[in-house]
N, C-alpha and C positions, 0 to 999 in steps of 0.2 A: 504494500500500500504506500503510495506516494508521499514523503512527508513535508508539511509545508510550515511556513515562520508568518505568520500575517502581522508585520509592525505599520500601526497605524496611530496618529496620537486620538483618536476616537476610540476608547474602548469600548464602544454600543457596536459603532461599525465594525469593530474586531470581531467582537462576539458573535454577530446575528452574521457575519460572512463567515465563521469559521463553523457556525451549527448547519449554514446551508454546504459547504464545503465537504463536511464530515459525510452529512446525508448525503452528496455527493462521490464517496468513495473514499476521500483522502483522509489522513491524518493530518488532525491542522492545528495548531498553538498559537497564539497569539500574546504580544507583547505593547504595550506603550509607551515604555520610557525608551527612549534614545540610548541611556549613558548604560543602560545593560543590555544593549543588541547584540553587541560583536561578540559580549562575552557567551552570551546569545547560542551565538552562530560557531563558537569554539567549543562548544561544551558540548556540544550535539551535533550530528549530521542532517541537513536538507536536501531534499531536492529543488526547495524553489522554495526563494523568499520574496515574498510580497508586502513592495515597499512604500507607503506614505512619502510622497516628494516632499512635502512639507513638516517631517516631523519637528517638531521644536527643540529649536538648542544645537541644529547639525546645520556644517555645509552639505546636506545630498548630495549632490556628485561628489564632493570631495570624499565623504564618507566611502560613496560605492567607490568609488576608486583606491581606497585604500583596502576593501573587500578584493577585489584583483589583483590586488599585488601583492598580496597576502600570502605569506611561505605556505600557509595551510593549502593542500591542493583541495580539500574537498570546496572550501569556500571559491577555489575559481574557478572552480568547472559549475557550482550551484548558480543553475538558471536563477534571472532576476526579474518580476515582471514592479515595473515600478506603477504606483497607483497618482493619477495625476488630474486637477478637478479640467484642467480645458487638455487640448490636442499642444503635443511638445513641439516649441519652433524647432527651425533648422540647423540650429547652434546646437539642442540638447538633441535631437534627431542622431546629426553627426558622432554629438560622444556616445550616444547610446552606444551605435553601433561599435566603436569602436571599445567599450565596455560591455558588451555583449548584453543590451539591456532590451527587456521587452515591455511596452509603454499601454497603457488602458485605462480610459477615462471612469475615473471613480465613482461618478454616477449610473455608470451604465445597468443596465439589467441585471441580476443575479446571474441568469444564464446564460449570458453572456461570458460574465467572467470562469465561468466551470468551463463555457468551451476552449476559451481560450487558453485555460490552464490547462486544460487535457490535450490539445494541439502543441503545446511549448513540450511537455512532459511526457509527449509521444503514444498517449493514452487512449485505448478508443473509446469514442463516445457512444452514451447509450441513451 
C-alpha cells in the first residue's frame, strides 16, 4: 500500500484529505508544523509527499530543494506533488521540473487529487 506525508498548515484539510485518501487505498499521515517535516520525512519512508506551497515559517522551494539534495536516497527519488491554491507561473513550472515536482491546484475535487496521485505512483485506478 502506497504511503503518503500530507503536510498542509490546515489541519481540517489534512485530515478530511487523508480519510478520503485512506478510503482511497493508500496509507496517508498527515502533519502541520513545518519545523518537524524533514524530520518527518527521515524517520520514515514515503512514496509521495504532499506539499502545502505555502506552509508557514519555510522558503518552499528552498525547502524542496534541500529534500533533493539530501544524502538520504529515499527522500530523492520520493515523488512530490506540491498543493498550490492558483496554477504555478513559469519560473516555479521551470524549477519544478527541474526538482522533479508535480503541481495540483488545492481546490480541486477530491477525485481528482486520488487520480492524480495514482497516475504519479503508477497505480491503477478503480
Amino acid at each position: 500500500m502506497p504511503k503518503i506525508l500530507f503536510a498542509d498548515n490546515d489541519p481540517e484539510m489534512a485530515r478530511t484529505m487523508a480519510r478520503y485518501l485512506a478510503w482511497q487505498g493508500f496509507s496517508v499521515e498527515s502533519i502541520d508544523n513545518p519545523a518537524e517535516l524533514l524530520d518527518r520525512l527521515l524517520g520514515d519512508s514515503y512514496d509521495l509527499l504532499i506539499y502545502d506551497i505555502f506552509m508557514h515559517g519555510v522558503d518552499s522551494y528552498d525547502f524542496l530543494r534541500r529534500i533533493r539534495e539530501h544524502a538520504d536516497p529515499g527522500l530523492k527519488k520520493m515523488h512530490i506533488l506540491v498543493s498550490t491554491p492558483e496554477h504555478p507561473d513559469r519560473e516555479e513550472i521551470v524549477l519544478g521540473q527541474r526538482l522533479r515536482l508535480y503541481f495540483i491546484n488545492k481546490f480541486r475535487h477530491s477525485g481528482e487529487w486520488a487520480t492524480r496521485i495514482k497516475l504519479i505512483l503508477g497505480k491503477e485506478l478503480r
